[in-house]
C-alpha positions as CSV (number, residue, x, y, z in Angstrom):
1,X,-14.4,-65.3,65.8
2,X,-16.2,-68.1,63.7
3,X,-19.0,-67.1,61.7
4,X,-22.2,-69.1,62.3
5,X,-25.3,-69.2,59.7
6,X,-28.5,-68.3,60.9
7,X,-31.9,-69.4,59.6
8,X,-35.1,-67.7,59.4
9,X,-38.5,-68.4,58.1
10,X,-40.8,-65.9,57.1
11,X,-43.9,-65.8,55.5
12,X,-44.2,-63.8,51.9
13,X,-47.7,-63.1,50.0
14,X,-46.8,-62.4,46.1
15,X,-49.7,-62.0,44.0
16,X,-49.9,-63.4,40.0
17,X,-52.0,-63.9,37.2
18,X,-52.6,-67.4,35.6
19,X,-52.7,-67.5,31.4
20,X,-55.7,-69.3,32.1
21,X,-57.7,-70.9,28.8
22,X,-60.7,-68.1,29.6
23,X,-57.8,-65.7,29.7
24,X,-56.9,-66.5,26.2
25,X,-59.8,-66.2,25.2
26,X,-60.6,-62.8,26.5
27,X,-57.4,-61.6,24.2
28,X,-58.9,-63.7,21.4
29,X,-62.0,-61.9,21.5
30,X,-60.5,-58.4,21.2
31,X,-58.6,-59.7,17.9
32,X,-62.2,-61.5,16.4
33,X,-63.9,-58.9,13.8
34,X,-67.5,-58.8,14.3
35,X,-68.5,-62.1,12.5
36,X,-66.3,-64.0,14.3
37,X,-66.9,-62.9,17.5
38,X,-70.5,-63.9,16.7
39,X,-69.8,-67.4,15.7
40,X,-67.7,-67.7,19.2
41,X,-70.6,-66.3,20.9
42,X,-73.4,-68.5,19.4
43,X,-70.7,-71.8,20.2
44,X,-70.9,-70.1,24.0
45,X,-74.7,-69.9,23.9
46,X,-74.8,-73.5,22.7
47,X,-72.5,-74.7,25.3
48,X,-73.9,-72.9,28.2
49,X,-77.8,-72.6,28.4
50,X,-77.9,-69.6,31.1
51,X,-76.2,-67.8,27.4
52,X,-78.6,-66.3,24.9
53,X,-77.2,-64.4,22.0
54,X,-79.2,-62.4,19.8
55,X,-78.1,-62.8,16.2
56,X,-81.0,-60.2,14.8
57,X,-78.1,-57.9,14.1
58,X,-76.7,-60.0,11.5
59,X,-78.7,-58.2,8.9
60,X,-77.4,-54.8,9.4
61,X,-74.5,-56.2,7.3
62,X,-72.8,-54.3,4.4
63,X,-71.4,-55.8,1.7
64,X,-67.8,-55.4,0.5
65,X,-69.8,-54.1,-3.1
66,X,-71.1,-51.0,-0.9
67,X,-68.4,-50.8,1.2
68,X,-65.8,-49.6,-1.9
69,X,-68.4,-47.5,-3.2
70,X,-67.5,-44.5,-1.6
71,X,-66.1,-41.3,-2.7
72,X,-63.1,-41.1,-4.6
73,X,-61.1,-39.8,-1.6
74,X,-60.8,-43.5,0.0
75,X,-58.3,-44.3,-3.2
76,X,-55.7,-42.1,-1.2
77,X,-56.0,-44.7,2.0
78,X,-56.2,-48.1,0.1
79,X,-60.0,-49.2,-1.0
80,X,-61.5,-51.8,1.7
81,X,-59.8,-55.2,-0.2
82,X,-62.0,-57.4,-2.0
83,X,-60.2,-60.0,-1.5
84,X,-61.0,-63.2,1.1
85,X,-57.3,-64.0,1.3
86,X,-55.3,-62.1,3.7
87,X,-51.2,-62.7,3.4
88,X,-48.4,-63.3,6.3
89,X,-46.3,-61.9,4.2
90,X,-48.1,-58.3,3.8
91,X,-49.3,-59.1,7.4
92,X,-45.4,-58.7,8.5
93,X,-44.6,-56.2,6.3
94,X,-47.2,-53.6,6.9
95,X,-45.8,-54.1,11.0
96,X,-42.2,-53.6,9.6
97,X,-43.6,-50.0,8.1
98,X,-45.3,-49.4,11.0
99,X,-43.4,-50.7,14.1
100,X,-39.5,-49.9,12.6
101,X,-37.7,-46.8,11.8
102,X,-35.5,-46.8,8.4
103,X,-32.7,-48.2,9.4
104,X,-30.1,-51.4,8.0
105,X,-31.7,-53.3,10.3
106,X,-34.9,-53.1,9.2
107,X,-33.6,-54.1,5.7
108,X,-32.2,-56.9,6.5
109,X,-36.5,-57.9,8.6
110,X,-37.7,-56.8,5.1
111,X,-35.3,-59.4,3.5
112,X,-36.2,-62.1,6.2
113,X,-39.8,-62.0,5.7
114,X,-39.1,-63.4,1.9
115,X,-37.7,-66.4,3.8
116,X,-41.2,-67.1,6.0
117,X,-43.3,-69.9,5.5
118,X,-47.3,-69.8,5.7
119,X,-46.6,-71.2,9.1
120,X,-44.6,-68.4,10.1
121,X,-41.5,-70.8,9.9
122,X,-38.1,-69.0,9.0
123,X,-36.5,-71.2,6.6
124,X,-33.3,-69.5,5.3
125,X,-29.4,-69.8,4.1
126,X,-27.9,-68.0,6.3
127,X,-24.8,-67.7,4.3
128,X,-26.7,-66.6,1.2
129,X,-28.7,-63.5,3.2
130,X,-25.1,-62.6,4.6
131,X,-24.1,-62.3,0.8
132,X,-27.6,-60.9,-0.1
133,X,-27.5,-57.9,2.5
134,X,-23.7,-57.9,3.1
135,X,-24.6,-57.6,7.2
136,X,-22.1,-59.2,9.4
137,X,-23.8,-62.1,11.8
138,X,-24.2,-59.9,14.3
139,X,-26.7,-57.9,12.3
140,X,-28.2,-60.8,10.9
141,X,-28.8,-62.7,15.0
142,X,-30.2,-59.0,16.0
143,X,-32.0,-58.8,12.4
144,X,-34.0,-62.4,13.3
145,X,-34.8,-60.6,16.8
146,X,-36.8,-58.2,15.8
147,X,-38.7,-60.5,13.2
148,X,-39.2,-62.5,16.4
149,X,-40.7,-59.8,17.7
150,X,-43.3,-59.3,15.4
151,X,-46.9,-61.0,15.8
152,X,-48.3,-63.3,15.5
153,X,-45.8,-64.1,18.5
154,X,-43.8,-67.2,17.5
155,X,-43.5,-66.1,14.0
156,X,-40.1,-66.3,12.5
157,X,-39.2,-68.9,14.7
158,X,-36.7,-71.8,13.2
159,X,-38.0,-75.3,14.8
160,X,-41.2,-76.2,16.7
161,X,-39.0,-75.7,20.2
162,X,-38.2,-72.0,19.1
163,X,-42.1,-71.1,18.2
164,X,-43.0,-72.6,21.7
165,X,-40.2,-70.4,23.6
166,X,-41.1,-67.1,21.6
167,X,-44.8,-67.3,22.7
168,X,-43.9,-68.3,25.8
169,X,-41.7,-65.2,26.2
170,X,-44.4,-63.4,24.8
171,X,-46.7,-64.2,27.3
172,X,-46.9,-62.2,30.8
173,X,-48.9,-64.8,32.4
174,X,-46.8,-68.2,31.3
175,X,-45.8,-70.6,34.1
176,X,-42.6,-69.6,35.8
177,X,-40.4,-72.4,34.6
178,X,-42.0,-72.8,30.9
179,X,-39.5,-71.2,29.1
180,X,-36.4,-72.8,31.0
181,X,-37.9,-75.9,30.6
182,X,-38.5,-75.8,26.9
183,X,-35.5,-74.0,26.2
184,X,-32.9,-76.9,28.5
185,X,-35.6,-79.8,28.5
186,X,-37.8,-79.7,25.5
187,X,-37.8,-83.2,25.0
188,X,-38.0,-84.7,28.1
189,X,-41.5,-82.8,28.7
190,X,-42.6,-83.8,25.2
191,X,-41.6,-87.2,26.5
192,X,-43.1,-87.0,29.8
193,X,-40.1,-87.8,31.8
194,X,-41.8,-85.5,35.0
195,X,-39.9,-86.9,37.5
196,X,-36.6,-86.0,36.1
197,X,-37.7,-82.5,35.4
198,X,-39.0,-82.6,38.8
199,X,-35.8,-83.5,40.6
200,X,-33.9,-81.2,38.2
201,X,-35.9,-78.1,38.8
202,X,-36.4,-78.7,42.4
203,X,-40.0,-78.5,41.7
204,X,-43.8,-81.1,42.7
205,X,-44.8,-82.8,39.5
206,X,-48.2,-80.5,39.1
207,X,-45.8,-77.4,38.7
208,X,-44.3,-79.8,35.7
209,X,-47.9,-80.6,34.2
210,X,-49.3,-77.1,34.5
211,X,-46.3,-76.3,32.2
212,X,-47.0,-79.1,29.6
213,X,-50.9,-78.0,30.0
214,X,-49.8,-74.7,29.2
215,X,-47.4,-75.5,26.6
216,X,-50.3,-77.3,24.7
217,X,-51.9,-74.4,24.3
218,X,-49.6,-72.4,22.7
219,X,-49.6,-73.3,18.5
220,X,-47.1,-75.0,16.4
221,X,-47.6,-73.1,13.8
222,X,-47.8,-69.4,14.5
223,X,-48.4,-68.3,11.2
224,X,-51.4,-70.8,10.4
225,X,-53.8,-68.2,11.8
226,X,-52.7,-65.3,9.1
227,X,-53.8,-66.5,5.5
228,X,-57.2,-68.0,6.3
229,X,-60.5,-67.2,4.3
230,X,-62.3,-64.2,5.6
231,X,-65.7,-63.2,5.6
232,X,-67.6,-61.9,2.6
233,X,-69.2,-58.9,4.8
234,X,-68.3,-56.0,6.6
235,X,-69.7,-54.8,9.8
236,X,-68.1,-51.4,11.3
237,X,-67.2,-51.3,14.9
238,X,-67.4,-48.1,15.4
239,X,-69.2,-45.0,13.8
240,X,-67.5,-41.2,12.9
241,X,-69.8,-38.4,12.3
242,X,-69.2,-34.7,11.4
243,X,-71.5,-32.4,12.8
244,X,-70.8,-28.7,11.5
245,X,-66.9,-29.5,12.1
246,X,-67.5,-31.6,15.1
247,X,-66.8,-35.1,14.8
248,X,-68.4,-37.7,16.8
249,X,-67.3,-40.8,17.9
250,X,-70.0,-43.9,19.2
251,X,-69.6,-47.6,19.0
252,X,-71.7,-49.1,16.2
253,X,-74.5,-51.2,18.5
254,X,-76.3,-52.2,15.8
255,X,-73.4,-54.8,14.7
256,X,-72.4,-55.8,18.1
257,X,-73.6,-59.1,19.0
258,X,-76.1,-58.9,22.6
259,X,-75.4,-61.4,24.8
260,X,-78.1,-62.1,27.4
261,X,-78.5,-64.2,30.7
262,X,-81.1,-66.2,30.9
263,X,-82.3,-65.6,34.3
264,X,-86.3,-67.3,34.3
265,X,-84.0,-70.8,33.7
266,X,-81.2,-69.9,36.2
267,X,-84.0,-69.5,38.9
268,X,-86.1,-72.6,37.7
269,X,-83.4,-75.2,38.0
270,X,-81.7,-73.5,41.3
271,X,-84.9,-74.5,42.8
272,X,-83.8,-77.9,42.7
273,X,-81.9,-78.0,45.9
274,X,-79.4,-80.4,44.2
275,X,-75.9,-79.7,44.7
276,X,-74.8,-81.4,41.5
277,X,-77.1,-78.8,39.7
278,X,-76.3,-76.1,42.0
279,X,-72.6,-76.6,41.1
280,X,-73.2,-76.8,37.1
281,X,-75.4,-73.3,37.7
282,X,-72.2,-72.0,39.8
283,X,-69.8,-72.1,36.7
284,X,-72.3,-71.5,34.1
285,X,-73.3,-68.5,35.4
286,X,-69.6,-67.5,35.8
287,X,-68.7,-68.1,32.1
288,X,-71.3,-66.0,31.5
289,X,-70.2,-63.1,33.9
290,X,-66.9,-63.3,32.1
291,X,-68.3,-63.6,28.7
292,X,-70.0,-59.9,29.2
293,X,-67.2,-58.7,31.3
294,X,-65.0,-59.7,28.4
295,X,-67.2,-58.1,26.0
296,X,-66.9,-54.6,27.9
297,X,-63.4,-54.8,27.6
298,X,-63.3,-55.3,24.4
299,X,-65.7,-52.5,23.3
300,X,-64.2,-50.2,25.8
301,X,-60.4,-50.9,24.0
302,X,-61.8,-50.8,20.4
303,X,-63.5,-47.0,21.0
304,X,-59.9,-45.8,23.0
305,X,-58.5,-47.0,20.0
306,X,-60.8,-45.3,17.8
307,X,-60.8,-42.1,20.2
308,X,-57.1,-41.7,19.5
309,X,-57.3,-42.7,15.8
310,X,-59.7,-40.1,15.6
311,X,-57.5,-37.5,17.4
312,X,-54.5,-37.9,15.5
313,X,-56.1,-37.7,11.8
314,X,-59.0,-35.4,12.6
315,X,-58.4,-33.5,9.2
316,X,-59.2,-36.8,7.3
317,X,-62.1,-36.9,9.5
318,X,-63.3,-33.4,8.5
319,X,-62.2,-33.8,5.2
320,X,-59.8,-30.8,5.3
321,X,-57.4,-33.7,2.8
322,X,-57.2,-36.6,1.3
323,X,-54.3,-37.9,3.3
324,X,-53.1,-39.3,6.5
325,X,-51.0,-38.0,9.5
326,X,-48.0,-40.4,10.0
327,X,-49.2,-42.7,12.9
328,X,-47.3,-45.5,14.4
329,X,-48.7,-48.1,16.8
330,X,-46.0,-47.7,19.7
331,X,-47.3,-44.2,19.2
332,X,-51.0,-45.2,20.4
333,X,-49.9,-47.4,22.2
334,X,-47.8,-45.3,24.5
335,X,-51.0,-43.1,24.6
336,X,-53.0,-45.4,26.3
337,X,-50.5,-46.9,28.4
338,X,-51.0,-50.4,26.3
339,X,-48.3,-53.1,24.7
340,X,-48.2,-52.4,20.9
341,X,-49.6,-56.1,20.3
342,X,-53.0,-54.6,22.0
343,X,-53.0,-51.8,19.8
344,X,-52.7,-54.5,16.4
345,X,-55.2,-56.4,17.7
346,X,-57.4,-53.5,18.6
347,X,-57.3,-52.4,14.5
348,X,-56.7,-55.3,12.7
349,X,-60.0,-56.8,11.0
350,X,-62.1,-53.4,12.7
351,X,-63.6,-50.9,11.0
352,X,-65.3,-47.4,11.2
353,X,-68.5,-46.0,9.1
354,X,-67.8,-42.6,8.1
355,X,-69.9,-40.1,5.8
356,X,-67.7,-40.6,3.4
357,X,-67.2,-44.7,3.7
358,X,-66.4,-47.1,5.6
359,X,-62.5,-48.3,6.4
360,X,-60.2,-50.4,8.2
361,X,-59.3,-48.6,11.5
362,X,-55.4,-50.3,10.3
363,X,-55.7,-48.1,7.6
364,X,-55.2,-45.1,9.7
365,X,-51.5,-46.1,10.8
366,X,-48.9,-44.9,8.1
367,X,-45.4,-44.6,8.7
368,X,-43.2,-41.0,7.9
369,X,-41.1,-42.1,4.8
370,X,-39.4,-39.1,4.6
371,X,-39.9,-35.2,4.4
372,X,-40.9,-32.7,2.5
373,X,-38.3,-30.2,0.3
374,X,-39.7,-27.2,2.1
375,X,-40.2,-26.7,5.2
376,X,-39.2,-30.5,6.7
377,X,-42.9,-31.2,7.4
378,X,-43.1,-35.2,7.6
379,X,-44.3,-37.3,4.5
380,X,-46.7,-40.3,4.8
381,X,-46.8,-43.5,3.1
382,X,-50.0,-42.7,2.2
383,X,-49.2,-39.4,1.1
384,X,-46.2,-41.0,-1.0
385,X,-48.9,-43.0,-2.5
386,X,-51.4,-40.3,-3.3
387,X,-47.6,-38.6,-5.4
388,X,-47.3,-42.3,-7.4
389,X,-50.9,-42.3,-8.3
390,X,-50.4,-39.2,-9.8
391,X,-47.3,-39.5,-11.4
392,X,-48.2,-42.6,-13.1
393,X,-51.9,-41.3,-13.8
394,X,-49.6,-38.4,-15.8
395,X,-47.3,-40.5,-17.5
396,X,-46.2,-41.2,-21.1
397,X,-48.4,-44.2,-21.7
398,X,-46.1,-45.3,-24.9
399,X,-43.4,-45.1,-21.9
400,X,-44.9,-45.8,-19.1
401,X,-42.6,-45.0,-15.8
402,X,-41.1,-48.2,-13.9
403,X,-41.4,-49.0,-10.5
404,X,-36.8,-48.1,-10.6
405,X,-37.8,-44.7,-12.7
406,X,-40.4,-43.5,-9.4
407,X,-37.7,-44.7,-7.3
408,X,-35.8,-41.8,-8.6
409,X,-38.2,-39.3,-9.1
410,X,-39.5,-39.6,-5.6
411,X,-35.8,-39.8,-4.1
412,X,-35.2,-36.1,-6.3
413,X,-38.0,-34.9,-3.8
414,X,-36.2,-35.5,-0.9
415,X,-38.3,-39.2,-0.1
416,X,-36.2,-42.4,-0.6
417,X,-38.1,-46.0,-1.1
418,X,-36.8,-49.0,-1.9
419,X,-38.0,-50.5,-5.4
420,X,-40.1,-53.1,-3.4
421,X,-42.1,-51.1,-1.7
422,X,-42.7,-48.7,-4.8
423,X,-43.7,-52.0,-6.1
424,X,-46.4,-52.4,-3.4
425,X,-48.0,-49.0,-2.7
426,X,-49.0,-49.3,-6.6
427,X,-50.3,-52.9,-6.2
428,X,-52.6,-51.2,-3.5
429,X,-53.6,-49.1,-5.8
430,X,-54.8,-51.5,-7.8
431,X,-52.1,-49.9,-10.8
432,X,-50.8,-52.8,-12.7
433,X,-46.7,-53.1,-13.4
434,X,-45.1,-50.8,-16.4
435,X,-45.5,-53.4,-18.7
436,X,-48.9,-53.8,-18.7
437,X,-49.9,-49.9,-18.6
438,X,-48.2,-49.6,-21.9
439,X,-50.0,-48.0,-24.8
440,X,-49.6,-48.1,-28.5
441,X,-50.7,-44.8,-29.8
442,X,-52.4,-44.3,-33.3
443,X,-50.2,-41.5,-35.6
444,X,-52.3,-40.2,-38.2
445,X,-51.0,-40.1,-41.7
């Protein structure tokens, strides 16, 4: 009995969100700290004349001088930096303490990140990290992986075409066939040979230009965004009080930007009866409901954030210690049902006014770097830190202890660090290296 093939059609409704450009810039606009969401506001405002932004709030600034005068306790979580340069390097790092458990793996990241460029560009010998970290190139392939991971997505990426396909992978909303295509047909699209990509991927030419439109979106050089000049002033997002042992949590209004609609005009002009106008209102008016839409988001994220920050070191908070609760992003994150790169972008340039100062709500995430000789409790990094300030601050300042001599102490209490990072919880604490701590005593005759 011959078999004969039947054909059907049916009819199948799939829903899917576009990365659209107002898209990106709703996810832009949770990572902005308060004076650069301003400056994108006030660009909106001058763009859009149904857009008013009130920039009265500007001048409840405060300054980084009275932001790091605050109580000696904010030495145990890293001052608020004065500096106006912030580094890829550190950028990576501090997401390697805080996204990775201690593992080989994780020391062969920590030895890739020497390798990247200030455009996020990996640029190594492989041969000579092989040597370095005496991983096989298995290690080393899944090693680049979770660098690749990292964000600013693209970052660790080896050629232009490999930044392009990890932000493209990276992206929930990319074009179907954008990362086929730039992975089997980067050049041809760079090239604009559409019709062969057409033909090849059995696909109209617009599906092949909305991938090149969205491909020119993305950056070609991931890590150009970490290192630029910040802002002299700091604005807090959000505001933690302590009322008789019950803290409070509100969003600091007075340094959020007000956007307004500027309805008197809208009304005036749709008077007109002319369609061209009546079509310019149309999308100016929704730019603006997406502008404030956007900016509820973003507020609402920033205070879950803060909610959960709050929750996890109330004892800071109350100031029942001086140190932190180990807290990881994924941990958060998993908490509010978010991806971890929602969480960094949620903390990263925020911060929160306490009674005690003010701080960077990144400052809150520390990583367990071990545990303690009694009882197994779980050490922080920042905890670890608060033990080197205090080692060194008791030192012998004729022989002052080296960043290899903590190494040891700290690994006799049951907490093992590499020298490196020994080397850079006492640069954030503003301790300068052996060398230059040493003292020449005066004996008396």
């Amino acid at each position: 009995m011959a078999l004969r093939p039947e054909f059907s059609q049916r009819q199948q409704q799939s829903q899917k969100l576009a990365m659209t450009q107002r898209l990106q810039q709703s996810i832009q606009m949770l990572q902005f700290n308060v004076e650069e969401l301003r400056d994108f506001l006030t660009q909106k405002a001058l763009e859009n004349p149904l857009i008013d932004v009130d920039t009265s709030w500007q001048t409840n600034h405060v300054g980084l001088e009275a932001a790091n005068n605050v109580p000696a306790k904010a030495d145990f979580i890293e001052r608020v930096s004065t500096s106006n340069q912030h580094s890829l390097f550190e950028y990576l790092l501090d997401q390697i303490h805080l996204t990775m458990r201690d593992t080989p793996l994780r020391k062969i990241v920590l030895t890739l990140i020497e390798s990247v460029d200030v455009n996020g560009y990996l640029q190594i010998d492989e041969q000579r990290v092989l040597a370095e970290t005496h991983a096989t190139k298995i290690q080393l392939l899944d090693a680049i992986t979770l660098l690749q991971q990292l964000d600013p997505p693209g970052v660790g990426a080896r050629d232009l075409r490999e930044a392009l396909m990890l932000q493209t992978e990276n992206d929930d909303y990319a074009p179907n066939l954008a990362y086929i295509i730039l992975e089997e047909s980067f050049d041809e699209l760079v090239n604009h040979h559409w019709d062969r990509l057409a033909k090849r991927y059995r696909v109209g030419l617009a599906d092949i230009s909305t991938v090149y439109d969205y491909v020119r979106t993305l950056s070609p050089v991931p890590g150009a965004a970490v290192g630029q000049e910040t802002t002299g002033y700091i604005f807090p997002d959000l505001v933690i009080r302590n009322h008789h042992g019950r803290l409070t949590l509100k969003t600091a209004s007075m340094a959020q930007p007000v956007v307004t609609f500027q309805r008197k005009y809208y009304q005036q002009m749709a008077g007109q009866g002319d369609r061209e106008v009546t079509q310019y209102l149309k999308e100016k008016k929704s730019e603006y409901d997406w502008i404030a839409s956007s900016l509820q988001q973003r507020e609402a994220t920033i205070f879950r954030v803060g909610s959960a920050i709050m929750e996890r070191q109330v004892d800071f908070f109350l100031e029942k210690t001086t140190t932190l609760t180990p807290l990881l992003l994924r941990d958060v994150a998993q908490q509010l049902h978010v991806h971890e790169s929602t969480i960094s972008r949620s903390i990263n340039g925020k911060y929160v006014q306490t009674d005690f100062g003010m701080f960077e709500l990144k400052r809150f995430f520390t990583q367990a770097v071990g545990k303690r000789p009694t009882g197994g409790q779980l050490v922080s990094a920042d905890l670890v830190q608060h033990r080197i300030r205090a080692l060194i601050d008791s030192e012998n300042k004729e022989k002052p202890l080296s960043d290899q001599k903590i190494v040891q102490i700290l690994k006799s209490e049951n907490v093992e660090l590499s020298r490196r990072t020994v080397a850079k919880y006492r640069e954030n604490l503003n301790i300068p290296a052996s060398s230059k701590r040493k003292q020449y005593l005066k004996t008396e005759r």
